[in-house]
N, C-alpha and C positions, 0 to 999 in steps of 0.2 A: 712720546708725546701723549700716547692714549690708550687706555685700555678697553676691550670690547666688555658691553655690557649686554647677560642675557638678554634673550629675545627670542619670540619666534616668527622668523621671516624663511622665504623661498630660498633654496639654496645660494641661487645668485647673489644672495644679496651677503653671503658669507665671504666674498672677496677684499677683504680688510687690507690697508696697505701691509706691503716688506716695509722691516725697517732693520736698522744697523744704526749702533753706536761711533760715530767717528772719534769722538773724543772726548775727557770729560775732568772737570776738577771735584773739591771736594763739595762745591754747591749748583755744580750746572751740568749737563752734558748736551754735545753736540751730533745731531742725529740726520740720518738721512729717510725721508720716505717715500716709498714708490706705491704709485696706487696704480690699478692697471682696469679699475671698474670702468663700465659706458653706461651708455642711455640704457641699455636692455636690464641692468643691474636695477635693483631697489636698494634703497638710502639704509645706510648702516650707521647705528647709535657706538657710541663712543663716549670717551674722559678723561679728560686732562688730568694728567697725576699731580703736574707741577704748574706755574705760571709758564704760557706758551709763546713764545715768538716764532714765527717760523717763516721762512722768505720762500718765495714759490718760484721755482725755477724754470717749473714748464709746465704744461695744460692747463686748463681751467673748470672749476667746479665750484658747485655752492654749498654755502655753510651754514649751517645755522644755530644759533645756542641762545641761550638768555638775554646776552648782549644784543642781540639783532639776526638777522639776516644779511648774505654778503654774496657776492660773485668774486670768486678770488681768481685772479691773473696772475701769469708770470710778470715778479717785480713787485706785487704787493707783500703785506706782512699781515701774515693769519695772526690772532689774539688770542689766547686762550686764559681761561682764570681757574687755578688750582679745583678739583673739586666737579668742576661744571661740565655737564654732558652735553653733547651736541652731537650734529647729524651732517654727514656730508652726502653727494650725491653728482651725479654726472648726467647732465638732461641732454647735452648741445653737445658734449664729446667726450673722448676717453683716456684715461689716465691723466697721468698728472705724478711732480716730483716735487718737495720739498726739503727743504735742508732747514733743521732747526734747535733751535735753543730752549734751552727746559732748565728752569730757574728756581731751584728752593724758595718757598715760601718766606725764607725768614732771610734770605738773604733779598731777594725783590723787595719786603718790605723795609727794608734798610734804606735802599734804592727811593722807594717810593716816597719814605720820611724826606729825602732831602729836594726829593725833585716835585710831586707832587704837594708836597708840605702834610702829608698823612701815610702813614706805614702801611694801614687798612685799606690802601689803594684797589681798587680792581678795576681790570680795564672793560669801559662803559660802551664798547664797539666791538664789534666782531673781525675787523679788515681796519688796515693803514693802507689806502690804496698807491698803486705805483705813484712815482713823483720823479721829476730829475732830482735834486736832490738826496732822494733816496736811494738811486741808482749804484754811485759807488759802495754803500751799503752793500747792497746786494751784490755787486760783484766782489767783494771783500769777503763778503760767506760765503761764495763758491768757490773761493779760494784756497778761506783757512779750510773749508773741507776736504782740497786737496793735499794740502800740506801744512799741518796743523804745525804752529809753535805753541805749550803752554802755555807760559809768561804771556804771549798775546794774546791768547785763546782766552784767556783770564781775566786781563783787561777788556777785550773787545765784546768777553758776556757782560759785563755791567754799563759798558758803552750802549750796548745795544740796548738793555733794559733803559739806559736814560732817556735815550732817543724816543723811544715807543711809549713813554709812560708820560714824556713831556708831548708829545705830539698828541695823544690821546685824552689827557688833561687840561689841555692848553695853557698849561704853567710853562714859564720860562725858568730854568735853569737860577738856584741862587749862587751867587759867586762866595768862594769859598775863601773864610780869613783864618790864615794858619794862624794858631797860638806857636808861644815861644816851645812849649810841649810840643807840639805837633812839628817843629824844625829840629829838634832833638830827636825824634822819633826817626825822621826822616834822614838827618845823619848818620842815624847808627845802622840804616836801612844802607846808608851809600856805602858805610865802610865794612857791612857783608858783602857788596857785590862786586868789592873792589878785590876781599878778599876770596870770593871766590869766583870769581869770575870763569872760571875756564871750564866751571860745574854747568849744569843741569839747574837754574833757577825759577821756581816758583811764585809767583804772587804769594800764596798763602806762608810761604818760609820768609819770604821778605815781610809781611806784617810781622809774621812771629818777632823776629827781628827789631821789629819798631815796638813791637807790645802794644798795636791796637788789629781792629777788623780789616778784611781786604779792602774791603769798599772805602773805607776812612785811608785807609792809608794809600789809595790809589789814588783819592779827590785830591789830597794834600802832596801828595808826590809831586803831582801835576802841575801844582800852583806854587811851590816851591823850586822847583826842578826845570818847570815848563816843558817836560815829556813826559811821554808814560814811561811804566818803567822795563819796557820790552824796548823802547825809543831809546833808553837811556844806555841800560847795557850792549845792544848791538853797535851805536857810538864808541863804547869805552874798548866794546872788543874789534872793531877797527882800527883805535886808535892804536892799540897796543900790536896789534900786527902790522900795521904801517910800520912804528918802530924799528920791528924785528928786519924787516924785510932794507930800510935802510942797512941797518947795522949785522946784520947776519946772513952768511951765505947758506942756513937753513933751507931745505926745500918749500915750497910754497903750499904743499900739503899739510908738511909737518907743521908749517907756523898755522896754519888755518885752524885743523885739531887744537893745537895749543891754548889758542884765543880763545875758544871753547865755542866753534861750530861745530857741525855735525857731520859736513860734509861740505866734498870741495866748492862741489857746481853752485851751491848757496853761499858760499865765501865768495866768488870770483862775482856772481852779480851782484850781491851788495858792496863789496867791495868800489866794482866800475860805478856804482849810481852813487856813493857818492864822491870819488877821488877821480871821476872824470876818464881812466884809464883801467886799464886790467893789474891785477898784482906785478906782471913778471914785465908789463911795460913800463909801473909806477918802479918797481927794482932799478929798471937800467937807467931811468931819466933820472934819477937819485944817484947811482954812480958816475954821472956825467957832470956832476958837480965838484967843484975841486974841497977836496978834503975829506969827501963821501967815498971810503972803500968798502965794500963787502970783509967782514972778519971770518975768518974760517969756526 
């Protein structure tokens, strides 16, 4: 999120956050920060490398940059703009965690062309402060920080930049009209994932696919498709292990792998959320139907 910028201050005030990389594609990465300063600390300068969103998880501190001044809580959303220094500090308490997203320049301004209606967007505030609303948000980032999927992780960085750049703007969202291109795009997008379904998929391999940008071809997926496209292949690799499990006395491991998860414990709960039952219950109530036998 920030790089330290010369200075000369008391040693105290050398207490810069930990951080650690959780995950990252080829225009964002998602980060964890832990600060552990207090009141006794003096306020340390800092730099946003990239555009910043970052969800506050726990403590509270204040921030300050070009954009304003702010008191950030757990639940709100820090702002940062490529470039810009600023200063945090802890007056009323100590530490503080945040988990956050760092956004290339030129992929936010892609972002910002369609939602703000300008590329040269910069966000005009320092703090999105908490909200219901926002809340699953936030608990959606401390999620994928624990268990990241790419393909979602992919989507849910330009999700997140829309969210923050409309709320920050106070532009609404314009609704997207696919061209007869842009459904051509998008089929030859569905008939990679059909074909490979059982792989490791990407956003970025999936535009490559369509032959346009992630961002375009995620807007258009959506409104063509009516899911994202993490939405879309977790469905198909459902459905395709459903099948098996009817029609095959497979192990329920082996068909999980196949479908192309990762692992079981994540097959068996998405599975029951959405077929209502576990794999090896959805088996037997299927063989209890006449004409439904398990094949060796």
């Amino acid at each position: 999120m920030a790089t330290a910028l010369p200075q000369s201050a008391p040693a105290s005030a050398a207490r810069l956050p930990g951080s650690r990389v959780l995950a990252s594609g080829c225009c964002w990465r998602l980060s964890e920060f832990v600060c552990t300063a207090g009141p006794g600390d003096s306020t340390f300068e800092e730099r946003h490398e990239d555009m910043s969103i970052s969800a506050v998880v726990e403590g509270t501190f204040n921030y300050r940059s070009a954009a304003g001044r702010a008191t950030l809580h757990p639940g709100a959303l820090l702002l940062g703009n490529a470039g810009a220094g600023f200063e945090c500090g802890h007056d009323h308490s100590a530490g503080d965690r945040c988990i956050s997203f760092q956004i290339s320049a030129d992929a936010f301004e892609e972002v910002a062309a369609s939602i703000a209606c300008r590329s040269r967007f910069r966000f005009p505030v320092a703090m999105l402060p908490a909200s219901n609303g926002r809340l699953p948000l936030l608990a959606r980032i401390e999620n994928f920080a624990a268990k990241a999927d790419p393909l979602a992780l992919d989507a849910f960085a330009y999700g997140l930049a829309e969210d923050a750049i409309a709320a920050a703007s106070g532009q609404v969202p314009r609704a997207v009209r696919p061209s007869a291109r842009d459904e051509r795009r998008v089929g030859a997008a569905l008939r990679h994932i059909e074909a490979h379904l059982d792989a490791a998929l990407r956003l970025d391999a999936l535009a490559s696919a369509a032959a346009t940008s992630k961002y375009h071809f995620l807007r258009v997926f959506r409104q063509i498709v009516g899911s994202t496209p993490h939405q879309y292949v977790l469905v198909q690799r459902l459905r395709r292990a459903a099948r098996r499990l009817e029609n095959s006395a497979a192990p329920i491991s082996t068909i999980a792998f196949d479908a192309g998860f990762g692992d079981l414990s994540t097959f068996n709960a998405r599975f029951r959320a959405v077929f209502g039952a576990s794999p090896s219950r959805y088996r037997r109530t299927c063989l209890q139907v006449p004409g439904l036998r398990a094949k060796p």
